[in-house]
Backbone as ProteinMPNN parsed JSONL, in Angstrom:
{"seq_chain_A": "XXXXXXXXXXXXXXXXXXXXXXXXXXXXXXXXXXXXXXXXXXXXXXXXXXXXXXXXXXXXXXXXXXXXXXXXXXXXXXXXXXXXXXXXXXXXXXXXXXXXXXXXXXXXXXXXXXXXXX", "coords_chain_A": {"N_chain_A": [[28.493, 26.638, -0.366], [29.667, 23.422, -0.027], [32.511, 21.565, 1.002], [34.065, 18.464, 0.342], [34.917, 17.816, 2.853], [32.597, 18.388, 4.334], [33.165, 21.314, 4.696], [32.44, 24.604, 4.583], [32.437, 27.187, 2.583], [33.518, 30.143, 2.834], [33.352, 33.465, 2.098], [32.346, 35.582, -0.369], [34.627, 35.353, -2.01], [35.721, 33.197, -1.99], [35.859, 30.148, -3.323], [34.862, 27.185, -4.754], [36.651, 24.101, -5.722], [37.619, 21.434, -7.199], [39.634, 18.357, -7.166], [40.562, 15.816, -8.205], [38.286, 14.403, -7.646], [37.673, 15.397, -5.09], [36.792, 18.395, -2.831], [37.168, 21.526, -2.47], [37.886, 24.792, -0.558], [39.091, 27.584, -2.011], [40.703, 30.64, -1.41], [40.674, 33.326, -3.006], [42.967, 36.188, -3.746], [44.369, 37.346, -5.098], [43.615, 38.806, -8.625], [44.759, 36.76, -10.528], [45.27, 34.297, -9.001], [44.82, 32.075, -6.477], [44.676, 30.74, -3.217], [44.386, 27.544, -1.261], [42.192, 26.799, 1.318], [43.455, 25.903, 4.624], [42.078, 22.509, 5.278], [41.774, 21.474, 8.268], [41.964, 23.737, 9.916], [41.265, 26.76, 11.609], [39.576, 29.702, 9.716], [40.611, 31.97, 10.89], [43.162, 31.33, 12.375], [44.487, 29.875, 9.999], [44.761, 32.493, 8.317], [46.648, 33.667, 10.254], [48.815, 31.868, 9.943], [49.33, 31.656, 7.022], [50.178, 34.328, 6.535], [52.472, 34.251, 8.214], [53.72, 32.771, 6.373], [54.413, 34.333, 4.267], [56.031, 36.188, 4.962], [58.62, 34.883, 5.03], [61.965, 33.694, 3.584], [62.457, 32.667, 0.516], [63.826, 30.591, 0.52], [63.337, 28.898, 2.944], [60.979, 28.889, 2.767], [61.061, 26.642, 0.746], [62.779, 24.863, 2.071], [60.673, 24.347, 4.462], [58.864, 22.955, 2.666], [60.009, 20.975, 1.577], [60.494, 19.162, 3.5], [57.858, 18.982, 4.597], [57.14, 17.385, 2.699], [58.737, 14.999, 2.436], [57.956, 14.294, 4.9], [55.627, 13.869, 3.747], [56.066, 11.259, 2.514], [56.816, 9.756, 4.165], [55.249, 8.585, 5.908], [52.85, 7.833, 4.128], [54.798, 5.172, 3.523], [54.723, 4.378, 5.954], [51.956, 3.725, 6.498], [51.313, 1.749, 4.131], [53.068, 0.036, 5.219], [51.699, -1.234, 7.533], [49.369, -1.472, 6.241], [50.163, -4.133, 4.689], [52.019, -6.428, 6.608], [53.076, -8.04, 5.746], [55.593, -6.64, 3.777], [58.742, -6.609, 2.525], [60.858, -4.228, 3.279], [61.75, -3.345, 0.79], [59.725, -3.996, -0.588], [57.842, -2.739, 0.286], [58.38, -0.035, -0.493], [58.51, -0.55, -3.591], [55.888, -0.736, -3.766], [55.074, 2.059, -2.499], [56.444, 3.924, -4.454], [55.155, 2.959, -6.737], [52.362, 4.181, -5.968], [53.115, 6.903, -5.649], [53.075, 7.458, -8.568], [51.272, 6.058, -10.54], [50.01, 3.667, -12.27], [50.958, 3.333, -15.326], [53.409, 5.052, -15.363], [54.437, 4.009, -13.604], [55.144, 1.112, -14.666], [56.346, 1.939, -16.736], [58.89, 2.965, -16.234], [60.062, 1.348, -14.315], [59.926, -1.704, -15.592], [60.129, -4.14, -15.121], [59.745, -4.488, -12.46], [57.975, -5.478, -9.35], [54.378, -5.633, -9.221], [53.276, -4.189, -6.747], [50.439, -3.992, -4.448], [49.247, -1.129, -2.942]], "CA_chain_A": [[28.695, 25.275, -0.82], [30.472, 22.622, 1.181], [33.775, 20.415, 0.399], [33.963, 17.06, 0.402], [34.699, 17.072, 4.052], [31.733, 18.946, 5.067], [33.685, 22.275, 5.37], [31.618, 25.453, 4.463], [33.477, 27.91, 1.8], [33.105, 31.915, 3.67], [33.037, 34.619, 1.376], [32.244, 36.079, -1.773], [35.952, 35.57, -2.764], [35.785, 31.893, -1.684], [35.172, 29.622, -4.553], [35.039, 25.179, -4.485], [37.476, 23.523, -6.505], [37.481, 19.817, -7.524], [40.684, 18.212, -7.569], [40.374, 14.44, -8.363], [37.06, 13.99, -6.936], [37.701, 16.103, -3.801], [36.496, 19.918, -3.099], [38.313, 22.263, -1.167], [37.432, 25.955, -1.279], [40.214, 28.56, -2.177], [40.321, 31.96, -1.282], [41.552, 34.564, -4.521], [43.879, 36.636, -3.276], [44.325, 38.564, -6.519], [42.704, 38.08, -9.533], [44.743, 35.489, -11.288], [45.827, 33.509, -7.8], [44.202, 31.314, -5.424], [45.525, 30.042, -2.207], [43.835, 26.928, -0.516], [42.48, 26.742, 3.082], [43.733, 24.048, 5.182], [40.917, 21.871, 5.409], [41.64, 21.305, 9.369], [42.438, 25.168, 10.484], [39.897, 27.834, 11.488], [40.228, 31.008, 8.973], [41.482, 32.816, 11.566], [44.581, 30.695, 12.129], [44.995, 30.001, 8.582], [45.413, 33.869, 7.943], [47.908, 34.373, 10.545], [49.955, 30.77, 9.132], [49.725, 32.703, 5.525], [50.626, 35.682, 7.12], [54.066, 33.755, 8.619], [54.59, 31.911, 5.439], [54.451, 35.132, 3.225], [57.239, 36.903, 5.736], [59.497, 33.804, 5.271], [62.242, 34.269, 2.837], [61.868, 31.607, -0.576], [64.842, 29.466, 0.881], [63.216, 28.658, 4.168], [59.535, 27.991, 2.502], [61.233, 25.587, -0.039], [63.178, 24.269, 3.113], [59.609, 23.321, 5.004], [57.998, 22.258, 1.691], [60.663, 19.428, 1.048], [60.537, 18.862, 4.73], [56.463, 18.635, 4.072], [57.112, 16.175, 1.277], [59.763, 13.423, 2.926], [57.013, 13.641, 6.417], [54.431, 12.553, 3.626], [56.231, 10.277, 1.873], [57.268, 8.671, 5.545], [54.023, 8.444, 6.549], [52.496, 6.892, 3.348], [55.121, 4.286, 3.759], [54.111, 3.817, 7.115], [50.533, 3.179, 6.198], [51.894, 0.402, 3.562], [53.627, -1.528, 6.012], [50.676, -1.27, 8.53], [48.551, -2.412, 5.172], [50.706, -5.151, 4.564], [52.831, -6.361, 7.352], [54.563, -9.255, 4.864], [56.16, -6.375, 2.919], [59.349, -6.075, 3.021], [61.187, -2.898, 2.983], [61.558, -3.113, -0.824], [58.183, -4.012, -1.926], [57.177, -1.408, 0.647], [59.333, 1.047, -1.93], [57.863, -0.365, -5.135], [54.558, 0.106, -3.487], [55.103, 3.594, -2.463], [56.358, 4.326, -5.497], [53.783, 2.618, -7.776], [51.342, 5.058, -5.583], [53.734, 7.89, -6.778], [53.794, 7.698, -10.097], [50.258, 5.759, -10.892], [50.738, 2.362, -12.72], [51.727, 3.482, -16.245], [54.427, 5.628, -15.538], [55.717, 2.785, -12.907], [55.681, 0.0, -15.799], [57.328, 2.372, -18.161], [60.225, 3.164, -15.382], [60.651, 0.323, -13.692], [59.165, -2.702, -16.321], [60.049, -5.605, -14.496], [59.971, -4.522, -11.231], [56.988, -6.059, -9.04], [53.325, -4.567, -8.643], [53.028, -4.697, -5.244], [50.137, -3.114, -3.666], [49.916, 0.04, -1.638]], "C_chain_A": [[29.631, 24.574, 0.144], [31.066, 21.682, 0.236], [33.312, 19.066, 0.67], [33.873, 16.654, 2.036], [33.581, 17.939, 4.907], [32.117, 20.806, 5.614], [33.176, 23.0, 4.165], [32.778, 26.524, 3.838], [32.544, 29.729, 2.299], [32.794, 32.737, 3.101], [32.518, 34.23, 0.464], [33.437, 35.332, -2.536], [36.267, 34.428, -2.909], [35.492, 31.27, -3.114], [35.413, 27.919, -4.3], [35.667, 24.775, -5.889], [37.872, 22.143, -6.446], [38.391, 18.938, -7.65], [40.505, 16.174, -7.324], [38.917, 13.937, -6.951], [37.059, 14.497, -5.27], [37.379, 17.56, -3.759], [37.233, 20.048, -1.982], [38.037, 23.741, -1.727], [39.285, 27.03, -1.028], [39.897, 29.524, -2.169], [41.174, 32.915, -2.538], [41.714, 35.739, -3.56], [44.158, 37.839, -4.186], [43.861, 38.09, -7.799], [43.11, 36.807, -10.287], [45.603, 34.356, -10.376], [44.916, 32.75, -7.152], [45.0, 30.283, -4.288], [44.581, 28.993, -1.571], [43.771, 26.979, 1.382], [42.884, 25.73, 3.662], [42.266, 23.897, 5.693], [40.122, 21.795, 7.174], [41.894, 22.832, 10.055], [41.14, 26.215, 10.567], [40.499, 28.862, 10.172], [40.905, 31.947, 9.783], [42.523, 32.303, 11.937], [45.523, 30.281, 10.884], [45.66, 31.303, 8.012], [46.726, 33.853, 8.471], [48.824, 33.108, 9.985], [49.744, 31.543, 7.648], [50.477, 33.378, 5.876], [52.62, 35.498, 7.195], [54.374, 33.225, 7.072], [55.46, 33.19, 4.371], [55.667, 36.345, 3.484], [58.467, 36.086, 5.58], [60.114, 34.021, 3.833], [61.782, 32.768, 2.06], [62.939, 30.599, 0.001], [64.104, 28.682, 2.256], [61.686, 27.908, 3.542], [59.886, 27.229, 1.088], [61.56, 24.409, 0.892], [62.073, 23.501, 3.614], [58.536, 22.268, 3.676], [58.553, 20.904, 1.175], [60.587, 19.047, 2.49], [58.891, 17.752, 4.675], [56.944, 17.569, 3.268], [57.847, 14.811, 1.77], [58.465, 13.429, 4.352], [55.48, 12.854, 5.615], [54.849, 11.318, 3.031], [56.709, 9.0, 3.372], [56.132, 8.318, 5.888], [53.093, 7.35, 5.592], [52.842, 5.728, 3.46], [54.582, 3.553, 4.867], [52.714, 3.212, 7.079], [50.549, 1.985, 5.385], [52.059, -0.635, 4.435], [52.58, -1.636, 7.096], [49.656, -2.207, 7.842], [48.952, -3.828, 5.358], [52.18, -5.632, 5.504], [53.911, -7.524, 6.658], [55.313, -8.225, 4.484], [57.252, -6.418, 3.575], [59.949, -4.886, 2.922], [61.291, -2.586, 1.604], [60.909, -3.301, -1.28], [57.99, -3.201, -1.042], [57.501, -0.276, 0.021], [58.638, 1.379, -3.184], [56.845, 0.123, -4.784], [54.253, 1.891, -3.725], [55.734, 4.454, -3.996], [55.435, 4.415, -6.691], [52.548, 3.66, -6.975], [51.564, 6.71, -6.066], [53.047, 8.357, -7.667], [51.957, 7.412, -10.845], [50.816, 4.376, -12.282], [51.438, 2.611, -14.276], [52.875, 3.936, -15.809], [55.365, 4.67, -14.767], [56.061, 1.762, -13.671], [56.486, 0.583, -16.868], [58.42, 2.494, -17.015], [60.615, 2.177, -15.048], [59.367, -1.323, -14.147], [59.181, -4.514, -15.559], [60.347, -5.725, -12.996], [57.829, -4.93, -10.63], [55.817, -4.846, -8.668], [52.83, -4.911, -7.656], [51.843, -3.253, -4.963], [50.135, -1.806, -3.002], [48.679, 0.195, -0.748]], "O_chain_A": [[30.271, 25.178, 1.004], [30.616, 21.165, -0.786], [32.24, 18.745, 1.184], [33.213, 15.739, 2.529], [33.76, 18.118, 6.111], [31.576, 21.406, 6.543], [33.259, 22.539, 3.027], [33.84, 26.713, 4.429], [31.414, 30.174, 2.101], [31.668, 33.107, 3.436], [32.183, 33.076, 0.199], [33.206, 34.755, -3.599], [37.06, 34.19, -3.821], [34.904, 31.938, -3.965], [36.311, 27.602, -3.521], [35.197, 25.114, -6.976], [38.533, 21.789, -5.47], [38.029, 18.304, -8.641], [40.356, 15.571, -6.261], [38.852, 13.375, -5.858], [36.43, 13.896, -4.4], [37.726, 18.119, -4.8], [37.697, 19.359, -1.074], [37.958, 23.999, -2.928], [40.171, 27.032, -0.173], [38.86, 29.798, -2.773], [42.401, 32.92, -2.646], [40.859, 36.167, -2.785], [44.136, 39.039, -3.91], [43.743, 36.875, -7.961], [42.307, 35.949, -10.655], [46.459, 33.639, -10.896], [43.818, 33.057, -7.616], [45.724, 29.318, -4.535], [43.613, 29.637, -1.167], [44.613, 27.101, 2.272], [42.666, 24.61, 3.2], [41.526, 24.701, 6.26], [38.942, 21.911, 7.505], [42.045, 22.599, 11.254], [40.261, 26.368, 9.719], [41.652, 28.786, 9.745], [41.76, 32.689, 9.301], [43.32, 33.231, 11.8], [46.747, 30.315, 10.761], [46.736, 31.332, 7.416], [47.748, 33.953, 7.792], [49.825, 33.578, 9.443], [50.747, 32.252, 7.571], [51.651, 33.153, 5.584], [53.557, 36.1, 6.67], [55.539, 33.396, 6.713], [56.588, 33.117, 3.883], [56.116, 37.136, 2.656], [59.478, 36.622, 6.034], [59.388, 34.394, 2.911], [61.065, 31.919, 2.588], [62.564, 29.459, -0.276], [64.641, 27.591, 2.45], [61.334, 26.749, 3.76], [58.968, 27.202, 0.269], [61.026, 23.304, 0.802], [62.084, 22.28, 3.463], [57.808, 21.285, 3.818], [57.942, 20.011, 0.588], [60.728, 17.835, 2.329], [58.736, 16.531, 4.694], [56.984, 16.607, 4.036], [57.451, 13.694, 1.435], [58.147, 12.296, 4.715], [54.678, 12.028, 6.051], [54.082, 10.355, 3.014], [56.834, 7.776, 3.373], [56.256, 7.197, 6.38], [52.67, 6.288, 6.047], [51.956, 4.877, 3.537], [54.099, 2.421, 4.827], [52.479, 2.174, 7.698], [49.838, 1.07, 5.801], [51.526, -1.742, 4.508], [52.921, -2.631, 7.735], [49.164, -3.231, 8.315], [48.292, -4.627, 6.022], [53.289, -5.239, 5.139], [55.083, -7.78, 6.933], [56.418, -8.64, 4.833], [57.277, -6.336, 4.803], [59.252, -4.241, 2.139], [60.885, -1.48, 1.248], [60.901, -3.027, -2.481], [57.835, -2.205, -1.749], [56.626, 0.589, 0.068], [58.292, 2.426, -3.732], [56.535, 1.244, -5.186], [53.648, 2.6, -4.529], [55.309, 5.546, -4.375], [55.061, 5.37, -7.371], [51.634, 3.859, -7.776], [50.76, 7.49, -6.576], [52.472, 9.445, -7.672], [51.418, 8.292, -11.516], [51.841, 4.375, -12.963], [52.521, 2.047, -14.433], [53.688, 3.012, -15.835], [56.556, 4.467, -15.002], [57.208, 1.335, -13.54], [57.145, -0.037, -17.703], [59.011, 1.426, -17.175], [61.737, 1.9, -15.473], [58.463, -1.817, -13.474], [58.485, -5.53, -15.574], [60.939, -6.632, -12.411], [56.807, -4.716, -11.281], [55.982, -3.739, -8.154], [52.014, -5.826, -7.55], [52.075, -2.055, -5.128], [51.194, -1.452, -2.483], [48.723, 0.912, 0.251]]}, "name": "protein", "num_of_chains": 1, "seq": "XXXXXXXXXXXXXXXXXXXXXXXXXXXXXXXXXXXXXXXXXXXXXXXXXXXXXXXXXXXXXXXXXXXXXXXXXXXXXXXXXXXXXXXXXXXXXXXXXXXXXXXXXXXXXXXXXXXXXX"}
């Protein structure tokens, strides 16, 4: 079966998984686990990046995972203000936030703050 982006799931062990209208195949690992492939990585580079992650102590792969998380949230922004070059840095905020959160949870948090775009 093939993902959303045209990428071909390998084994037996492989399986396609749907995650808001996107597939992506995950490899099971043990029976009640599943690890995703990166979408852009051969399987043979993917293994050995598992391989490194799974040698790495839990302080160091929390370390790159908040690292991971502020390079997407910089980047999102960046795509905002590229969207909309009026914003300014604080509706580029609400934006990115209102993309966050999804519009309920941004009108219950922040009720009179503006729905700006993202």
């Amino acid at each position: 079966m093939l993902t959303s982006t045209g990428r071909r799931c390998f084994s037996d062990t492989d399986r396609v998984r749907e995650t808001a209208g996107r597939y992506s195949c995950t490899r099971n690992t043990q029976p009640d686990q599943s690890v995703p492939y990166s979408l852009d990585t051969t399987p043979g580079a993917d293994a050995v990046q598992l391989a490194l992650y799974r040698k790495m102590s839990a302080s160091d792969r929390i370390r790159i995972g908040h690292q991971m998380s502020l390079d997407a949230r910089a980047i999102t922004l960046a795509a905002i203000r590229r969207r909309h070059p009026e914003y300014d840095d604080v509706s580029s905020r609400w934006a990115l936030f209102r993309l966050l959160v999804g519009d309920e949870l941004f009108r219950k948090a922040w009720p009179n703050a503006p729905l700006m775009a993202p």
